[in-house]
N, CA, C and O atoms as a Maestro MAE file, in Angstrom:
{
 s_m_m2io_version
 :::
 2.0.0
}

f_m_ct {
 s_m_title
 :::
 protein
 m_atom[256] {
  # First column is atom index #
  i_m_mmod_type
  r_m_x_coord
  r_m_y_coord
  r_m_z_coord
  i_m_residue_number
  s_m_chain_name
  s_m_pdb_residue_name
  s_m_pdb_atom_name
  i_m_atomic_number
  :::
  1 25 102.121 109.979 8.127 1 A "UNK " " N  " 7
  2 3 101.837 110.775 9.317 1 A "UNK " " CA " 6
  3 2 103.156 111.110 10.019 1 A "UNK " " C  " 6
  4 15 103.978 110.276 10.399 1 A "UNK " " O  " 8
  5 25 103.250 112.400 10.137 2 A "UNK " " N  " 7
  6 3 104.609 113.077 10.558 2 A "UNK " " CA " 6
  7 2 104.431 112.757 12.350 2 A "UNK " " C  " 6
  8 15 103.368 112.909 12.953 2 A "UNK " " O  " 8
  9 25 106.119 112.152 13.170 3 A "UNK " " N  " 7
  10 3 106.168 111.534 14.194 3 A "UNK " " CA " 6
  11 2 105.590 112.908 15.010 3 A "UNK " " C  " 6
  12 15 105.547 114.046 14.544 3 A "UNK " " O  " 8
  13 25 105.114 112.428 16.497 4 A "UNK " " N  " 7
  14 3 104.458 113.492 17.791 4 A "UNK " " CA " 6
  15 2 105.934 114.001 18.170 4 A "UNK " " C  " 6
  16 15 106.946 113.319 18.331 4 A "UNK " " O  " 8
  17 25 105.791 115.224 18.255 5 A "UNK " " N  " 7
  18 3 107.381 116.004 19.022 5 A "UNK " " CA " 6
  19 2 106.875 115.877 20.499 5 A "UNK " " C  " 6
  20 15 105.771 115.713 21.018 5 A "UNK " " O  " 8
  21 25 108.147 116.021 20.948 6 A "UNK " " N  " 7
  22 3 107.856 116.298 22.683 6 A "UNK " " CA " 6
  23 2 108.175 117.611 22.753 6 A "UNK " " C  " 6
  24 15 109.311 118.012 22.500 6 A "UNK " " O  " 8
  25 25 107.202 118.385 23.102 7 A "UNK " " N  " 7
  26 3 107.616 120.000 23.855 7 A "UNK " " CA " 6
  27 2 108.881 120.075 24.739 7 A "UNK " " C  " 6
  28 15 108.999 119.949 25.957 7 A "UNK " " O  " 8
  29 25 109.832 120.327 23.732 8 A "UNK " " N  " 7
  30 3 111.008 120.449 24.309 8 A "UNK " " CA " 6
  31 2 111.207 121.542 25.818 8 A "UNK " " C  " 6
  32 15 112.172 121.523 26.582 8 A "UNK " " O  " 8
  33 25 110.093 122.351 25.906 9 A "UNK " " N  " 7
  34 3 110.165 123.370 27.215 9 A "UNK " " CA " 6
  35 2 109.804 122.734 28.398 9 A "UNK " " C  " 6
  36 15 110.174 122.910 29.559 9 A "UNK " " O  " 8
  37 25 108.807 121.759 27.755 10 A "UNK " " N  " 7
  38 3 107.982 120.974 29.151 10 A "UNK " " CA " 6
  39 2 109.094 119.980 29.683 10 A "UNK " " C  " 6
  40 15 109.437 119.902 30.863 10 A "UNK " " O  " 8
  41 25 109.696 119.103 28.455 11 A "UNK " " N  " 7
  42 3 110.814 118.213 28.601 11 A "UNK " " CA " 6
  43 2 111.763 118.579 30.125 11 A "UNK " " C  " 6
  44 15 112.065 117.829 31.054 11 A "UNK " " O  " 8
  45 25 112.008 119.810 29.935 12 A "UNK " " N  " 7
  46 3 113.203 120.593 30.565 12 A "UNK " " CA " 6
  47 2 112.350 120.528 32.169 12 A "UNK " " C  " 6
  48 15 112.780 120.227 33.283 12 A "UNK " " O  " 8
  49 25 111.390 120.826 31.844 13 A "UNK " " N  " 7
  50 3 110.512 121.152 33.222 13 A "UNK " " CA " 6
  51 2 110.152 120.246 34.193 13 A "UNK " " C  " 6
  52 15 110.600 120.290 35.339 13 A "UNK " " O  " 8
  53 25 109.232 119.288 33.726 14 A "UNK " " N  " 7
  54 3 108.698 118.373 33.975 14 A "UNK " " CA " 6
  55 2 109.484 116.768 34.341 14 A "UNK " " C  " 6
  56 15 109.953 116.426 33.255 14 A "UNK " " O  " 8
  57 25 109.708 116.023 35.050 15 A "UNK " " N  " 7
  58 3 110.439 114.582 35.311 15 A "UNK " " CA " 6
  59 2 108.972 113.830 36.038 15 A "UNK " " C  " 6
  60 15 108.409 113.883 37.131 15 A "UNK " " O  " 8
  61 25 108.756 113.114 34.704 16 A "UNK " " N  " 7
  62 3 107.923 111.420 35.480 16 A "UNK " " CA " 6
  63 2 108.098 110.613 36.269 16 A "UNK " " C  " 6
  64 15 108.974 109.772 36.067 16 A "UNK " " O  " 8
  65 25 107.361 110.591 37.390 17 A "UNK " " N  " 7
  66 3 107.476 110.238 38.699 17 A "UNK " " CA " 6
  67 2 106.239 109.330 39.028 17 A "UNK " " C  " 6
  68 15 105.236 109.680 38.407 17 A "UNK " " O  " 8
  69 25 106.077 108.332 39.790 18 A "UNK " " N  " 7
  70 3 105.252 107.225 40.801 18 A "UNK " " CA " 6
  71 2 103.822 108.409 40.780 18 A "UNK " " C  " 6
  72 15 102.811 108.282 40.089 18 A "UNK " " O  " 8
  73 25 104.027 109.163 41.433 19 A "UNK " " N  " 7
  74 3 103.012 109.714 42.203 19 A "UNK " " CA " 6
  75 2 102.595 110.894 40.807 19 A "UNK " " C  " 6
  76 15 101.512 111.471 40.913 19 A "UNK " " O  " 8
  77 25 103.284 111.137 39.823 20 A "UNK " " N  " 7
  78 3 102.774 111.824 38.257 20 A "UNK " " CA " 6
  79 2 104.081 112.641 37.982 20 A "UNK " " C  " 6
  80 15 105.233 112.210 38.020 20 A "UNK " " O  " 8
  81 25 103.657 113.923 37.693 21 A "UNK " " N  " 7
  82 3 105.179 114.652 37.266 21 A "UNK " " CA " 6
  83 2 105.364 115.797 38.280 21 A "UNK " " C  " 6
  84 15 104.542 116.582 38.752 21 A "UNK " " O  " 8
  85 25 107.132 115.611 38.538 22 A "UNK " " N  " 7
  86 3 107.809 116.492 39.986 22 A "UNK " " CA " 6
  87 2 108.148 118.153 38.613 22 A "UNK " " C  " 6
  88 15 108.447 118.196 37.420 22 A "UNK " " O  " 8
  89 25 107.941 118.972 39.433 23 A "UNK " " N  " 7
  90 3 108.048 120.139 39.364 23 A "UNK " " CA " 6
  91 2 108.840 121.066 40.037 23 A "UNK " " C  " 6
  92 15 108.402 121.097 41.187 23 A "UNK " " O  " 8
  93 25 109.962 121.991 39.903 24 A "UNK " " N  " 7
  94 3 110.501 122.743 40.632 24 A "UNK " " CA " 6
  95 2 109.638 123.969 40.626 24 A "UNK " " C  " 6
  96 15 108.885 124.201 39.680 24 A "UNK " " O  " 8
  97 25 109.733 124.718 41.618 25 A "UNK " " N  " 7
  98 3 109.076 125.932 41.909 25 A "UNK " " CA " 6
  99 2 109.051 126.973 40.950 25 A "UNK " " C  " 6
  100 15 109.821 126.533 40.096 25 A "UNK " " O  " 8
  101 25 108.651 128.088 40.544 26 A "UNK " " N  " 7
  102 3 108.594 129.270 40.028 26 A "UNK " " CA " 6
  103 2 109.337 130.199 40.759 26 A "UNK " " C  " 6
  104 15 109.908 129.744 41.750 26 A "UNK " " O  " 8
  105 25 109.490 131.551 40.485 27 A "UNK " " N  " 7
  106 3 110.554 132.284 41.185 27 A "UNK " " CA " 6
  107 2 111.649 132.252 41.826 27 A "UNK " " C  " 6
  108 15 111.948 133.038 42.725 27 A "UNK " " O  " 8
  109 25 112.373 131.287 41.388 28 A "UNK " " N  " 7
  110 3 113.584 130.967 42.640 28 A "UNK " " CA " 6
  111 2 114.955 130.785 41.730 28 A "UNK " " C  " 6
  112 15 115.759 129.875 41.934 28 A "UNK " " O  " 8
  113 25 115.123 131.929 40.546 29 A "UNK " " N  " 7
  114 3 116.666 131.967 39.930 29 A "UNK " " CA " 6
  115 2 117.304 133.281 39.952 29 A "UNK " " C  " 6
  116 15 118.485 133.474 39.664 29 A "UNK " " O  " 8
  117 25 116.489 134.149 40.298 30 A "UNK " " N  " 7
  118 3 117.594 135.636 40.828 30 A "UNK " " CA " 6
  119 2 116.524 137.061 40.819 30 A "UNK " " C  " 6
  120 15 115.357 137.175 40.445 30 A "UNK " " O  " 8
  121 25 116.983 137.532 41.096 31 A "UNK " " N  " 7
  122 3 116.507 139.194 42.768 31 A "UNK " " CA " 6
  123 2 116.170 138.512 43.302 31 A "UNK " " C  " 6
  124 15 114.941 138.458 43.242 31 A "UNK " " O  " 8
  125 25 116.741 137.590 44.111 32 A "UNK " " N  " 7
  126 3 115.893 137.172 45.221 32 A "UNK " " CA " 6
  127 2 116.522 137.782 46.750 32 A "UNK " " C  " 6
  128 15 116.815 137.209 47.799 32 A "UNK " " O  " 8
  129 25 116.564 139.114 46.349 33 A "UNK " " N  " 7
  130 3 117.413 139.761 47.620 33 A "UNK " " CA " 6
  131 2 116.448 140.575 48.406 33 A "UNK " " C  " 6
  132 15 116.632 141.101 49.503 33 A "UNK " " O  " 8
  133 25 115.004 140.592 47.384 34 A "UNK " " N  " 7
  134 3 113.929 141.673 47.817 34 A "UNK " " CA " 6
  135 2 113.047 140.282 48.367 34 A "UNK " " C  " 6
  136 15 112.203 140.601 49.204 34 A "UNK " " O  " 8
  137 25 113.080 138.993 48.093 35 A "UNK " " N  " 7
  138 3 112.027 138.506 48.679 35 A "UNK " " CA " 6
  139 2 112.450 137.717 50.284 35 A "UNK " " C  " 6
  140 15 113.562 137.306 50.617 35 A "UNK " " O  " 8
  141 25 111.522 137.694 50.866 36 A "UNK " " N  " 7
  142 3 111.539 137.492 52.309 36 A "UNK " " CA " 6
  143 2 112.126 135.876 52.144 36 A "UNK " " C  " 6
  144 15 112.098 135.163 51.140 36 A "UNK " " O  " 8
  145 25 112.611 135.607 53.370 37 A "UNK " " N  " 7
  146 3 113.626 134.308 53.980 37 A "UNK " " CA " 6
  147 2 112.436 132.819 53.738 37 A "UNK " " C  " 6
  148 15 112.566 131.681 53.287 37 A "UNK " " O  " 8
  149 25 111.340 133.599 54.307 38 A "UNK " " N  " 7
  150 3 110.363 132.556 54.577 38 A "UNK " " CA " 6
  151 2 109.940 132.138 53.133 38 A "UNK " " C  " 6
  152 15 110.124 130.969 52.796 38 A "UNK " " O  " 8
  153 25 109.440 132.939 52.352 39 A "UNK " " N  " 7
  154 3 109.274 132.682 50.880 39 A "UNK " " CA " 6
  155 2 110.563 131.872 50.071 39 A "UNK " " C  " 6
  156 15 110.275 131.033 49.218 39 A "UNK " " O  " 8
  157 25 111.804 132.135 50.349 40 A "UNK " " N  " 7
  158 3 112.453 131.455 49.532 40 A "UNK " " CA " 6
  159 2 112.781 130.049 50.163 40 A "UNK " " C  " 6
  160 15 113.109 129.177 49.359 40 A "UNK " " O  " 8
  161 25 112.745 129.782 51.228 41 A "UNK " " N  " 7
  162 3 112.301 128.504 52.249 41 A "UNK " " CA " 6
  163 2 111.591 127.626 51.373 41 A "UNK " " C  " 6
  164 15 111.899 126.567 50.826 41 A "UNK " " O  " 8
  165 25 110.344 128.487 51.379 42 A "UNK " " N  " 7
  166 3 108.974 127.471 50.932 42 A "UNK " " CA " 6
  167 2 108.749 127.277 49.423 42 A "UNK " " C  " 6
  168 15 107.863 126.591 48.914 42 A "UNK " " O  " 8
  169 25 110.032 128.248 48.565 43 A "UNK " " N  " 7
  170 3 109.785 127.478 47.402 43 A "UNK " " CA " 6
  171 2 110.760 126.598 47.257 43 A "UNK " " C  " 6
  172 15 111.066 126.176 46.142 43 A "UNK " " O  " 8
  173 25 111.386 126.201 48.400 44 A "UNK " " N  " 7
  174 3 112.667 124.979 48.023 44 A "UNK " " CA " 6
  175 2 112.174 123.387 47.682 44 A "UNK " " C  " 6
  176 15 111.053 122.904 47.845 44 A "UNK " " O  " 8
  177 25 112.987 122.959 47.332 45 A "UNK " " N  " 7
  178 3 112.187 121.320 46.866 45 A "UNK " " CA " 6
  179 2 111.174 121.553 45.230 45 A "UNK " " C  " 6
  180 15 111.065 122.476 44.423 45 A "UNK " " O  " 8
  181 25 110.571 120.124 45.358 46 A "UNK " " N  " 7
  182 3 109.649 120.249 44.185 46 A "UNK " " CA " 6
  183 2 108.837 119.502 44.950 46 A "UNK " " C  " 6
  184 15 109.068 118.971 46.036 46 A "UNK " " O  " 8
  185 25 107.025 119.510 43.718 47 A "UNK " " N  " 7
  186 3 106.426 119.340 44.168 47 A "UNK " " CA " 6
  187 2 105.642 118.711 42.812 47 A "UNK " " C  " 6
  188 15 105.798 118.887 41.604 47 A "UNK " " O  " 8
  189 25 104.853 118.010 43.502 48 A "UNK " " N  " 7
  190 3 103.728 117.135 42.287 48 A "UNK " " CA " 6
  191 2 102.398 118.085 41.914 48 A "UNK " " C  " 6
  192 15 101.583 118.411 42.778 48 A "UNK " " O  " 8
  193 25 102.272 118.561 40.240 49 A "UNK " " N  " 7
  194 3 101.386 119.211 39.676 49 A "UNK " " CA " 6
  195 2 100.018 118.455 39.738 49 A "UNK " " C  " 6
  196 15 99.844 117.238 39.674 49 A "UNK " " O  " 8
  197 25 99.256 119.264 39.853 50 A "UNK " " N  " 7
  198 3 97.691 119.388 40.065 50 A "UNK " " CA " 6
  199 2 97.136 118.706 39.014 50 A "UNK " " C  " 6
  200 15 97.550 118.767 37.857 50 A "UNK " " O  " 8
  201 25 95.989 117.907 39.486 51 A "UNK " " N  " 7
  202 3 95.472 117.331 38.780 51 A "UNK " " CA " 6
  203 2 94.421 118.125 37.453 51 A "UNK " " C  " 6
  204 15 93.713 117.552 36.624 51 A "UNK " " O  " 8
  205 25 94.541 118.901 37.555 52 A "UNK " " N  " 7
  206 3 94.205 119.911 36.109 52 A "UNK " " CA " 6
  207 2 94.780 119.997 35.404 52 A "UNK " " C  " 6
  208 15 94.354 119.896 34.254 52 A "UNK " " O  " 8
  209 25 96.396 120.289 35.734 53 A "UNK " " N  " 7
  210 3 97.227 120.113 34.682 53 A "UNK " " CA " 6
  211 2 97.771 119.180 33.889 53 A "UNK " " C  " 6
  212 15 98.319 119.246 32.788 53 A "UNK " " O  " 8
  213 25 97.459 118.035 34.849 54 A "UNK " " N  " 7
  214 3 98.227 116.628 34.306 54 A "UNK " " CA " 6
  215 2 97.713 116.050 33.092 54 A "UNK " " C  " 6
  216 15 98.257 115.054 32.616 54 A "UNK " " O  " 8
  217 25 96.416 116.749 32.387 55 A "UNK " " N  " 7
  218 3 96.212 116.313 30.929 55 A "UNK " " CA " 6
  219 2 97.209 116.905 30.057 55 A "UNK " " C  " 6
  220 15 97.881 116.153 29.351 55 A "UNK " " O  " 8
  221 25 97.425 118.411 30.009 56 A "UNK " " N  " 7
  222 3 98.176 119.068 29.594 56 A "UNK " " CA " 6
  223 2 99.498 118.921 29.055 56 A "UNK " " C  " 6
  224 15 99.918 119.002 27.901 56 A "UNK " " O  " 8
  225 25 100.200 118.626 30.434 57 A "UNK " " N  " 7
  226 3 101.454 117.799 30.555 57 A "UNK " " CA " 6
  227 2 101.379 116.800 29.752 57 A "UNK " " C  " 6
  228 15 102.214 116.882 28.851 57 A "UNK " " O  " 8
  229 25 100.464 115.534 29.688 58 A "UNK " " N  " 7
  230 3 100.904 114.367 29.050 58 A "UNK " " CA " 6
  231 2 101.036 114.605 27.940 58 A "UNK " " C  " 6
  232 15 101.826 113.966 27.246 58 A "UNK " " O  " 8
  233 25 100.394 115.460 27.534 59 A "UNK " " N  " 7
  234 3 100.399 116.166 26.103 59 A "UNK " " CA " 6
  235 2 101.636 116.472 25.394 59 A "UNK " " C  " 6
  236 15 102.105 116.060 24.333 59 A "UNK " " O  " 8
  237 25 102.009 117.250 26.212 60 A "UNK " " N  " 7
  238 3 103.457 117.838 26.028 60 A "UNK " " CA " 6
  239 2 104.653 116.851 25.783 60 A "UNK " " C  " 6
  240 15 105.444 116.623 24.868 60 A "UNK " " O  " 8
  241 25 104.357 116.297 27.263 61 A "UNK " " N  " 7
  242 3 105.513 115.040 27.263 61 A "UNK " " CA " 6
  243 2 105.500 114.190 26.469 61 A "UNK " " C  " 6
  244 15 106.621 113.814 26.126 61 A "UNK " " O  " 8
  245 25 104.259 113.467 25.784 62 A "UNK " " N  " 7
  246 3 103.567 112.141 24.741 62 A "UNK " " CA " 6
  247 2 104.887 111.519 24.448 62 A "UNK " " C  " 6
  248 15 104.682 110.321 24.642 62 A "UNK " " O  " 8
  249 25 106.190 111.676 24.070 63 A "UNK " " N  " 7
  250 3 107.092 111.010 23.550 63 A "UNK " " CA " 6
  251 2 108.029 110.475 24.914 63 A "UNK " " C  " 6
  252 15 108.652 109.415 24.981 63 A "UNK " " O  " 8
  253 25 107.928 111.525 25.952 64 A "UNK " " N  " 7
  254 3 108.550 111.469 27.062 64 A "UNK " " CA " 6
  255 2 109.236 110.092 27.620 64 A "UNK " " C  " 6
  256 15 109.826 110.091 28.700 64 A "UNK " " O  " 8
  :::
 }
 m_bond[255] {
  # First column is bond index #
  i_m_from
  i_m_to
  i_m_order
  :::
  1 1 2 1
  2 2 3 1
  3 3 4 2
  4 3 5 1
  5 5 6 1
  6 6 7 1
  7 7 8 2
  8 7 9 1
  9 9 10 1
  10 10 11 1
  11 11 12 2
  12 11 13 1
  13 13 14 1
  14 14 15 1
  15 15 16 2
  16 15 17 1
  17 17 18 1
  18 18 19 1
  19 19 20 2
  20 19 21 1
  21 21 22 1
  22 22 23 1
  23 23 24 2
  24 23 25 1
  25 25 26 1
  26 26 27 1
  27 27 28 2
  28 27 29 1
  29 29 30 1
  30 30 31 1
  31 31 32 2
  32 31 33 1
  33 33 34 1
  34 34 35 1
  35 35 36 2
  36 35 37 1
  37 37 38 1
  38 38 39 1
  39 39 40 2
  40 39 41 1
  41 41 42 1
  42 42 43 1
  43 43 44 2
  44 43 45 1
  45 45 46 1
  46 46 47 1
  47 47 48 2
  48 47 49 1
  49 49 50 1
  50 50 51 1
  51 51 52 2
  52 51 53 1
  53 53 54 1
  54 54 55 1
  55 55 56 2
  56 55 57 1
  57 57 58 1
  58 58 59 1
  59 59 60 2
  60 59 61 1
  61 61 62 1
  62 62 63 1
  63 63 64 2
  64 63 65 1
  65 65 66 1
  66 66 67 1
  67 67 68 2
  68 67 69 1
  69 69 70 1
  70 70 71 1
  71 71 72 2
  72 71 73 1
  73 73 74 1
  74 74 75 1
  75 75 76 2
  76 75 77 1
  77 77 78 1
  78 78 79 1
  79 79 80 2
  80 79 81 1
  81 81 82 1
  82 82 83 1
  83 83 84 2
  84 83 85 1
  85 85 86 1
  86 86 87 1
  87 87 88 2
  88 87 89 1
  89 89 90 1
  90 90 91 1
  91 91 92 2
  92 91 93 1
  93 93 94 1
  94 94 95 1
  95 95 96 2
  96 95 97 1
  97 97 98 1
  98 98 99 1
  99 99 100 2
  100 99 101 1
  101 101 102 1
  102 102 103 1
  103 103 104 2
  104 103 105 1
  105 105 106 1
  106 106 107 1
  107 107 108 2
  108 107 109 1
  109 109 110 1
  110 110 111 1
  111 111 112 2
  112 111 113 1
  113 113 114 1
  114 114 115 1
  115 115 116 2
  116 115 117 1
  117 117 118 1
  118 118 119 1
  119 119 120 2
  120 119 121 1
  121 121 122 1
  122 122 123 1
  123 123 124 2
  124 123 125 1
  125 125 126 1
  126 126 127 1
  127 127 128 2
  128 127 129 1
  129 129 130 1
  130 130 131 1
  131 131 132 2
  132 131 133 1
  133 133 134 1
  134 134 135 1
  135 135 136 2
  136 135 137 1
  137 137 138 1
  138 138 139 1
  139 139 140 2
  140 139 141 1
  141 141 142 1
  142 142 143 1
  143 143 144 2
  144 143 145 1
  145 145 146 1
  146 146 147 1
  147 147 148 2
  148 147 149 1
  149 149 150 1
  150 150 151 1
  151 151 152 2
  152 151 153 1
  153 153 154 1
  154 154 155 1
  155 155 156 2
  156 155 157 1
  157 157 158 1
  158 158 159 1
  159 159 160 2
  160 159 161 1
  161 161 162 1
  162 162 163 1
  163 163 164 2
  164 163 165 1
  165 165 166 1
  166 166 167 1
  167 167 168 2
  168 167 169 1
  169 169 170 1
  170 170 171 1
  171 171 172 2
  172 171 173 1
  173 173 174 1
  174 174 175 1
  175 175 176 2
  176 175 177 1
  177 177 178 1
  178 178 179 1
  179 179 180 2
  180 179 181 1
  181 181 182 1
  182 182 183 1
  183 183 184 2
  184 183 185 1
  185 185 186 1
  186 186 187 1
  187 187 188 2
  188 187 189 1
  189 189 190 1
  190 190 191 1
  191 191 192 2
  192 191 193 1
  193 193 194 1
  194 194 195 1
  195 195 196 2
  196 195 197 1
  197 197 198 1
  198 198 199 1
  199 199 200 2
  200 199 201 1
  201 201 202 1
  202 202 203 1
  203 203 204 2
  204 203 205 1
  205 205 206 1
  206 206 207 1
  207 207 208 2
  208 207 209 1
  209 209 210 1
  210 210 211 1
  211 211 212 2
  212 211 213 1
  213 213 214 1
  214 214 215 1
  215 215 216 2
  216 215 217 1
  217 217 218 1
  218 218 219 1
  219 219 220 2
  220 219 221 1
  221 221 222 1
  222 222 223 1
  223 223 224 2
  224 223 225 1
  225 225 226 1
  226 226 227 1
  227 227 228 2
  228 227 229 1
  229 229 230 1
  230 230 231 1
  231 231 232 2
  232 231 233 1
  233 233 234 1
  234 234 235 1
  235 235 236 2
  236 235 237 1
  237 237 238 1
  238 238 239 1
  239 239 240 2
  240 239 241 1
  241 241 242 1
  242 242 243 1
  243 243 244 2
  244 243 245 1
  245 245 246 1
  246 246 247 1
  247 247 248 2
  248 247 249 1
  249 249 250 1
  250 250 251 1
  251 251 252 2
  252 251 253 1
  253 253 254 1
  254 254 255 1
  255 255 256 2
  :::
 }
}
């Protein structure tokens, strides 16, 4: 039986954390000259993924 890979994309994405896996935001690496002050504010930081996704993820991560 050939070893489980780890989704090397999720790898990049995803960091295992207490509270499940931290996430950086979407949209926030460039034009960001058209989006408003307040929007790029509120995608600063990371944040802990939804419990829908978190089967998904483990999936991905399994070797993690």
């Amino acid at each position: 039986m050939p070893k489980a890979k780890t989704h090397s994309g999720a790898a990049k994405r995803f960091k295992k954390s207490a509270a499940g896996y931290k996430h950086k935001h979407q949209h926030k690496s460039h034009i960001l000259t058209k989006m408003t002050t307040k929007r790029k504010r509120q995608l600063r930081g990371t944040s802990i993924i939804t419990a829908a996704d978190k089967p998904r993820v483990d999936r991905m991560l399994r070797n993690a």
